[in-house]
TORTORSE-125511 format. One record per atom (N, C-alpha, C): z, x, y. Coordinates in steps of 0.2 Angstrom, whole numbers, plus 2048, in hexadecimal, padded with zeros to 3 digits. Layout:
TORTORSE-125511
Z|X|Y
Z|X|Y
...
end
This chain:
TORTORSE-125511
Z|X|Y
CF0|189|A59
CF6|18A|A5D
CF3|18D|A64
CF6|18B|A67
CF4|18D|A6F
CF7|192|A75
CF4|197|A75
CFB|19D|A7A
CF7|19E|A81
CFC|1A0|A83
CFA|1A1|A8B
CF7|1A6|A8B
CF1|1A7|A91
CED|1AD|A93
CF1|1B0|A99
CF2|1B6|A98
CF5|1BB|A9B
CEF|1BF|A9E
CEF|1C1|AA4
CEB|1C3|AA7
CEA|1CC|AA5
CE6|1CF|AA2
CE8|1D7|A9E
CE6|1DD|AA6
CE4|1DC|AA9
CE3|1E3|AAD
CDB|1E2|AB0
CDC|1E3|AB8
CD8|1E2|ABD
CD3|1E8|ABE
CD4|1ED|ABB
CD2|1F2|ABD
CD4|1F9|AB8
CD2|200|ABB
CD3|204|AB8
CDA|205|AB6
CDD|208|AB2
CE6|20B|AB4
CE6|211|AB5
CEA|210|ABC
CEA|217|AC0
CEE|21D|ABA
CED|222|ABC
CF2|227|AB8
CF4|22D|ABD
CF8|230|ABB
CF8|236|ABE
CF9|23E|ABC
CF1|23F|ABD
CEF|247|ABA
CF0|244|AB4
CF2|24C|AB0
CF1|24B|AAA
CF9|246|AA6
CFE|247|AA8
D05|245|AA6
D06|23F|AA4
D02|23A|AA6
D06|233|AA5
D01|22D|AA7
D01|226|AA4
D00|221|AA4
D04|21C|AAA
D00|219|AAF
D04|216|AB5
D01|20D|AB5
D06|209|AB2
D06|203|AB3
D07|202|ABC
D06|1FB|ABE
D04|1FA|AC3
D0A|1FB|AC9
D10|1FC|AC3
D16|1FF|AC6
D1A|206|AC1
D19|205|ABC
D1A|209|AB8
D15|20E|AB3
D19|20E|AAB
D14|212|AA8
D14|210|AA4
D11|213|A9D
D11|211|A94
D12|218|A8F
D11|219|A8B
D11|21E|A85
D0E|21F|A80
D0D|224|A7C
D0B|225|A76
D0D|227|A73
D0C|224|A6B
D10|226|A65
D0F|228|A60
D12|22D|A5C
D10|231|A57
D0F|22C|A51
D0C|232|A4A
D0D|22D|A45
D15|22E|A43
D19|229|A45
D1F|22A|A45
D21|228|A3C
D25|22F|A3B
D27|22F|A33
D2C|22C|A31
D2F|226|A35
D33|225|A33
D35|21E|A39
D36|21A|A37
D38|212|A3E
D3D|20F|A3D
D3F|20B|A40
D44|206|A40
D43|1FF|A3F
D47|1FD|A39
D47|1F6|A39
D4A|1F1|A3E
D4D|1F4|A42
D52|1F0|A47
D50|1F1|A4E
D4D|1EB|A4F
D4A|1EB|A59
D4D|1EA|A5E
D53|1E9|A5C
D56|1E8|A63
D56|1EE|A67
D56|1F0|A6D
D59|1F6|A6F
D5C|1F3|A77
D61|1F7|A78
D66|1F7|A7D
D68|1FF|A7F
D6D|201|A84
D70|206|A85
D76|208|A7F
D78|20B|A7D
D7D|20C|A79
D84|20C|A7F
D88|20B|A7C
D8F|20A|A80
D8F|212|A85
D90|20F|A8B
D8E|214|A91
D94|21A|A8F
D8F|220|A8F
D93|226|A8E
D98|227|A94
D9D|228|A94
DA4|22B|A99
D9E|230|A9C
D9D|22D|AA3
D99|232|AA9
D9B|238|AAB
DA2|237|AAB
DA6|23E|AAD
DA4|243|AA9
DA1|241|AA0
DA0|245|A9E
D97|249|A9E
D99|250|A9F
D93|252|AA0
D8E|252|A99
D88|250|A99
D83|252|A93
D80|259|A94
D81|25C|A8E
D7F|263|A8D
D78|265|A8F
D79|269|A92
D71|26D|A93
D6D|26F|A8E
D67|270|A8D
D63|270|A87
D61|279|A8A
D63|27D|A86
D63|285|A85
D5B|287|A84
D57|28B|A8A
D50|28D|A87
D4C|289|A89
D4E|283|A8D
D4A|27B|A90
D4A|27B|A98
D47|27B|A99
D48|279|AA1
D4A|273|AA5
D4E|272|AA7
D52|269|AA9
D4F|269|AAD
D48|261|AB0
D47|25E|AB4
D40|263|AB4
D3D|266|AB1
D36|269|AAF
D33|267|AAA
D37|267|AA4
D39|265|A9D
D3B|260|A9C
D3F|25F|A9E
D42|25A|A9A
D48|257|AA0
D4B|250|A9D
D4F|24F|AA6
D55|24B|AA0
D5B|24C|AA3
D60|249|AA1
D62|240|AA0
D63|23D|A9B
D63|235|A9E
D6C|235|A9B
D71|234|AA0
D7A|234|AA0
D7B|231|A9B
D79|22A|A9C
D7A|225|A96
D75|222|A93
D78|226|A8B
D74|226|A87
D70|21F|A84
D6C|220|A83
D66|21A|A80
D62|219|A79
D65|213|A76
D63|214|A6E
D62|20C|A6C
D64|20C|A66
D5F|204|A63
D66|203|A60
D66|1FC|A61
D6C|1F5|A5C
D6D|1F9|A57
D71|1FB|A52
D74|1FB|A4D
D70|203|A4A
D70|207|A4D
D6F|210|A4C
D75|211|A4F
D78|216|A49
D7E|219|A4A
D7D|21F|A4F
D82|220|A52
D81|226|A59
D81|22D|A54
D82|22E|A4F
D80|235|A4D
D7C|236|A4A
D75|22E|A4B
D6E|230|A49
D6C|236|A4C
D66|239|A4B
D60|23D|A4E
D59|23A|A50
D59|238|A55
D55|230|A59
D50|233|A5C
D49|232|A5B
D43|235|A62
D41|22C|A63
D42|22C|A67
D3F|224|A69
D38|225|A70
D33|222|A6E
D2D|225|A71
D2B|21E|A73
D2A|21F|A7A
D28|219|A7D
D1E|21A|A7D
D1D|214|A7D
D16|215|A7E
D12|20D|A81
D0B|20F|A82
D09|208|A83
D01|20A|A81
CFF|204|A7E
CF7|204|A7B
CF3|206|A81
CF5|202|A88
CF0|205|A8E
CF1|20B|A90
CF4|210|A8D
CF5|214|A90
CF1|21C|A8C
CEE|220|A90
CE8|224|A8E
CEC|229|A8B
CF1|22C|A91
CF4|230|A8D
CFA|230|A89
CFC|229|A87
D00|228|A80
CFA|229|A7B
CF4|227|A7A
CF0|228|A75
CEE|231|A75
CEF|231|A7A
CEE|23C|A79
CF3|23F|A75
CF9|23C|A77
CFE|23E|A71
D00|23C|A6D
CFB|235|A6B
CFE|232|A64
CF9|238|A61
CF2|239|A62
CEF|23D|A60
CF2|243|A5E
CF4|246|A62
CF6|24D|A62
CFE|24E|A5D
D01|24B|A5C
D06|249|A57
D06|247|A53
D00|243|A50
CFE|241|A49
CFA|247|A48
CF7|24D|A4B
CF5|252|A48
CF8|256|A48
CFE|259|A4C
D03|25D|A4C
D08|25B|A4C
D0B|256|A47
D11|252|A47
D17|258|A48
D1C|258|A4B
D25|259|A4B
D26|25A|A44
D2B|25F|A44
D30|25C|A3F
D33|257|A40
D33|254|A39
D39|24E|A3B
D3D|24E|A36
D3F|24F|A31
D44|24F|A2B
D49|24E|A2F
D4D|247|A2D
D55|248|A30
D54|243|A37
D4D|244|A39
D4D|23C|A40
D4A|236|A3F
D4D|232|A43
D4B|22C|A44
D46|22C|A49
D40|228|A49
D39|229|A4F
D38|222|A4F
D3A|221|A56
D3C|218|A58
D35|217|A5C
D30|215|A5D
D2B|211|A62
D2D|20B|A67
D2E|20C|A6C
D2E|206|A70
D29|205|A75
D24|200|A75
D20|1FF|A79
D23|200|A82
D20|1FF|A85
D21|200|A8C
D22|1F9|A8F
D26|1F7|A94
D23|1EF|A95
D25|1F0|A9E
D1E|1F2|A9F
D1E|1F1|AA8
D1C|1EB|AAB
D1C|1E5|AA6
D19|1E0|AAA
D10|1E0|AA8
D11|1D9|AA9
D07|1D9|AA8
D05|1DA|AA2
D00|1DB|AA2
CFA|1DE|A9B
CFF|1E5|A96
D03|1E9|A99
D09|1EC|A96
D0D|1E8|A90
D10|1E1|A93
D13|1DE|A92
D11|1DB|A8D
D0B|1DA|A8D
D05|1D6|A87
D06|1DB|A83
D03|1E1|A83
D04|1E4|A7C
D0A|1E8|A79
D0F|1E8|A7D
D16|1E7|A7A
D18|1E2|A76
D14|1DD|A78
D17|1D7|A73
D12|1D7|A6E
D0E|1D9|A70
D08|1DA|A6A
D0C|1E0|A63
D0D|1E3|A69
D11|1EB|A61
D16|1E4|A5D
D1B|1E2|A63
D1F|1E2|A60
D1D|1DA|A59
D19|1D8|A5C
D18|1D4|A56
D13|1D6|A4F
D11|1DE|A50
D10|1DD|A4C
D14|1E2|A46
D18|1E5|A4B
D20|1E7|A49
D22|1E2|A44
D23|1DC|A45
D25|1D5|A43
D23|1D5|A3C
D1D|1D6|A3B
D16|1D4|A38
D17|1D9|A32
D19|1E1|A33
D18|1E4|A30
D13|1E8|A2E
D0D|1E8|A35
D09|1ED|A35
D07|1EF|A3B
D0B|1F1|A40
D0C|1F5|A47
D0B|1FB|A46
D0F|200|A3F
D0E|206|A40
D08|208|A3B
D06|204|A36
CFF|205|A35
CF8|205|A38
CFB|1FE|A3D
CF3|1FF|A42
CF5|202|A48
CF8|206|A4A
CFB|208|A4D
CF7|20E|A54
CF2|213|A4F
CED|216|A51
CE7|213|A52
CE7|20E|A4E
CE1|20B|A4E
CDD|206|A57
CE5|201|A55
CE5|1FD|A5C
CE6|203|A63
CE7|20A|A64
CE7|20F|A68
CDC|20F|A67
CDB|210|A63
CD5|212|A61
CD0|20C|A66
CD0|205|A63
CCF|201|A65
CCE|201|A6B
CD3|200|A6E
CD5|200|A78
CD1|206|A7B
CD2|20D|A79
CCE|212|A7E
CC8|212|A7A
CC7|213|A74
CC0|214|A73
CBA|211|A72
CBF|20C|A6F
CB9|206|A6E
CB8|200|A73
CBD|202|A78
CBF|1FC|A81
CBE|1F3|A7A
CC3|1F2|A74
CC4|1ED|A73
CC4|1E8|A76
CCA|1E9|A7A
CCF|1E7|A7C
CCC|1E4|A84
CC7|1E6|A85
CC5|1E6|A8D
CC7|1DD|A8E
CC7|1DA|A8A
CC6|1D2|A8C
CCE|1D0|A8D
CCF|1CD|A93
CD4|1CB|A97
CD7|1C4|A95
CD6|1C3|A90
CDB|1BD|A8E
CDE|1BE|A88
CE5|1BC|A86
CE9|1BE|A81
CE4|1BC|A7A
CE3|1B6|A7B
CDD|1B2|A74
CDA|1BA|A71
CD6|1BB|A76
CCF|1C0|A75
CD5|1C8|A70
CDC|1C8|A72
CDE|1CE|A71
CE3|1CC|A6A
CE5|1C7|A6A
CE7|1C6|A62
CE2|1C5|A5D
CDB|1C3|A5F
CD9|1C2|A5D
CD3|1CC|A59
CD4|1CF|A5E
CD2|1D4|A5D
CD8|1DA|A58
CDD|1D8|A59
CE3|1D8|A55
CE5|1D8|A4C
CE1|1D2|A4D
CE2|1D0|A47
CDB|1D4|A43
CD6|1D5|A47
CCF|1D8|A43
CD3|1DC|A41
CD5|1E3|A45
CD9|1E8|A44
CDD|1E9|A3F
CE3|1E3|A40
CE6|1E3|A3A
CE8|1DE|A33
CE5|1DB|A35
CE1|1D7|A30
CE7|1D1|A2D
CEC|1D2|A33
CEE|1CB|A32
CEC|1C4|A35
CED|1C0|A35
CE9|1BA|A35
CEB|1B7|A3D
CE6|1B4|A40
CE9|1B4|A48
CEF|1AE|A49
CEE|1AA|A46
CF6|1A5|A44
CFC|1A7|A44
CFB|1AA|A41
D00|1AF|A3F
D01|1B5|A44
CFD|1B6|A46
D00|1B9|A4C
D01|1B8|A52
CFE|1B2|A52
D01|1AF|A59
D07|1AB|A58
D07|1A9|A52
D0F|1A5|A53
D16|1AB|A52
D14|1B3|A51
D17|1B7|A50
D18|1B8|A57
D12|1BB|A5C
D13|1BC|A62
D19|1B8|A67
D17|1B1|A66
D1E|1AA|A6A
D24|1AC|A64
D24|1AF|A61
D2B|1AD|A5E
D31|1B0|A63
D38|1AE|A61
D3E|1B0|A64
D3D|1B7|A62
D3E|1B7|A5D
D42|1BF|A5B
D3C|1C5|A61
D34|1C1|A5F
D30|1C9|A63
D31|1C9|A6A
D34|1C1|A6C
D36|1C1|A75
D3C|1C7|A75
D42|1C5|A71
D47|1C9|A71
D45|1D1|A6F
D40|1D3|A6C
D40|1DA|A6B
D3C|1DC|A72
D37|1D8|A77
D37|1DA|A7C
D3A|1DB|A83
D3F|1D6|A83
D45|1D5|A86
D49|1DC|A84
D4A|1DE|A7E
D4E|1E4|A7E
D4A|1EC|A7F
D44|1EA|A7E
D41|1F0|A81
D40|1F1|A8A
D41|1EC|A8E
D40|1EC|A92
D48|1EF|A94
D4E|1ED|A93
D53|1F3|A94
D53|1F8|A93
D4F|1FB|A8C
D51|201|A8A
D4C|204|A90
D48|203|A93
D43|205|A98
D48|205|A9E
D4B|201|AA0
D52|1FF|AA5
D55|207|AA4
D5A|205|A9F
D5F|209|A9F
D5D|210|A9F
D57|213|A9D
D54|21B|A9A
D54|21D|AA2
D50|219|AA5
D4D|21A|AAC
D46|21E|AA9
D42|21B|AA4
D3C|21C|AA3
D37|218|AA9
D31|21D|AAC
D2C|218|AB0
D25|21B|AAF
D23|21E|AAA
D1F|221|AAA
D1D|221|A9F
D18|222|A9F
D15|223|A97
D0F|228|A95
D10|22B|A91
D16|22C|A8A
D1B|231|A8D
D22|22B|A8A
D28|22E|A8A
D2A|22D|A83
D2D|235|A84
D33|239|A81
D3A|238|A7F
D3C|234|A7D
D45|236|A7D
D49|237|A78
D4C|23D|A77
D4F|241|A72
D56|23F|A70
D59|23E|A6C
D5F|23D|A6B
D64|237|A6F
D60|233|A74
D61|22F|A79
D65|231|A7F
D64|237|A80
D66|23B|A88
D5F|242|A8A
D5A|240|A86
D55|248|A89
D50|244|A8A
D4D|243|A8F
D47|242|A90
D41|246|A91
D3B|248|A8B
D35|24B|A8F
D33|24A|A96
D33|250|A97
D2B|24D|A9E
D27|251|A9C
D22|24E|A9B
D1A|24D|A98
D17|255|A9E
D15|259|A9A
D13|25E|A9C
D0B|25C|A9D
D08|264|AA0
CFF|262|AA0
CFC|262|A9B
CFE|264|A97
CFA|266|A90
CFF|262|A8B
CFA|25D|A88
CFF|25B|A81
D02|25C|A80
D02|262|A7B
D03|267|A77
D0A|26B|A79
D0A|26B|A80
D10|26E|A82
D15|269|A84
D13|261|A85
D17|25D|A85
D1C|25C|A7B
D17|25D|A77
D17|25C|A70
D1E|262|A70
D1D|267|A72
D1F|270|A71
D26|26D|A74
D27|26B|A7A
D2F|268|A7E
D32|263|A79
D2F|25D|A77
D31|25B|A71
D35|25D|A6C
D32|262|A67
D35|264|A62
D3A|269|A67
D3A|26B|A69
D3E|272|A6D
D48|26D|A6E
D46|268|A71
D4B|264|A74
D4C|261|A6A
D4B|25F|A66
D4A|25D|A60
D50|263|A5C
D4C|267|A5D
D50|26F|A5A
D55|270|A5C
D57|271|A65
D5C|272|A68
D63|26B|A6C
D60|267|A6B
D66|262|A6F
D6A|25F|A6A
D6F|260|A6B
D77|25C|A67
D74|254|A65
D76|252|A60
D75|24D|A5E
D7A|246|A60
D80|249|A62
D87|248|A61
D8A|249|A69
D8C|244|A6B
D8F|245|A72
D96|244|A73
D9C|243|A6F
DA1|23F|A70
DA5|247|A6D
end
């Protein structure tokens, strides 16, 4: 089967200090070993929260240091709004999404009681490629097992350095040890266009532009501190203290 070569990235990716991953207009993410996922990929905004109404402030958190308010709320197709939702954007290029997968697979969150959603980043380009990459292998059923590994691959072992899609299903499949047919006829399919197509809203509507993102409950956004650890610490804080429940 025969797929298109997509051009992966011309150069280094800028970043900024220590905070965040910068596509060549946006950013990416990293993601914990999340304990828990969703079978369901659509994601959209949920029905626009009534503006008039104010979202509560988080007690003990700093607004717009910490953490930044998003009005109308944002979650995934067919989760009930009285879930407890950490949806964590991320992207494989991105260094410091890999700082914090690390650092939350070693100091994972409580999580009893949440749902921990992954959505790759999609700013275009080589981003774009490996959103569809996650997502097919979301598809596939082994996204969250190679999960740290394809992180591993890209920074440490520069895999990934070869600039045609071929070279990176192909490197894919070593990883994961599914069969490259098979994943490239998983890659073209409708359903992992349409799960990209909905991540690219969910990215719309949050007003995310930078990675690793944060979003709690589908109204608290992190912002990514200088130190991991202290981005990790605002996490559970905002986890501890924000209403679940907005109506």
């Amino acid at each position: 089967m025969k797929i298109k070569t997509i051009v992966l990235f011309t150069g280094v990716f800028l970043t900024s200090l220590t905070t965040g991953c910068s596509q060549p207009y946006h950013h990416p993410t990293t993601a914990a070993a999340a304990p828990t996922d969703a079978s369901v990929y659509g994601t959209k905004p949920a029905a626009p929260v009534d503006t008039k109404k104010e979202i509560p402030l988080v007690e003990g958190i700093d607004l717009n240091y910490e953490y930044k308010i998003i009005q109308d709320r944002v979650t995934w197709d067919g989760i009930p709004g009285n879930v407890r939702v950490v949806i964590e954007v991320f992207g494989y290029p991105c260094i410091h999404c890999y700082t914090l997968h690390k650092e939350l697979k070693k100091n994972p969150p409580p999580t009893d009681g949440w749902l921990w959603l992954r959505v790759p980043a999609t700013f275009g380009g080589g981003w774009d490629m490996f959103a569809q990459l996650y997502f097919t292998g979301k598809r596939l059923g082994v996204a969250d097992d190679v999960h740290g590994k394809v992180f591993s691959a890209f920074h440490n072992d520069k895999a990934f350095k070869k600039a045609d899609l071929e070279s990176v299903i192909e490197e894919y499949s070593r990883i994961s040890g599914v069969e490259v047919e098979k994943l490239k006829s998983a890659f073209e399919s409708a359903s992992v266009q349409e799960d990209l197509k909905k991540a690219k809203e969910l990215l719309v509507a949050s007003g995310v532009q930078s990675t690793p993102a944060l979003i709690v409950n589908g109204h608290y956004l992190v912002i990514n501190q200088r130190k991991t650890e202290d981005t990790r610490q605002v996490l559970i804080d905002l986890m501890e203290k924000s209403p679940s429940r907005f109506d």
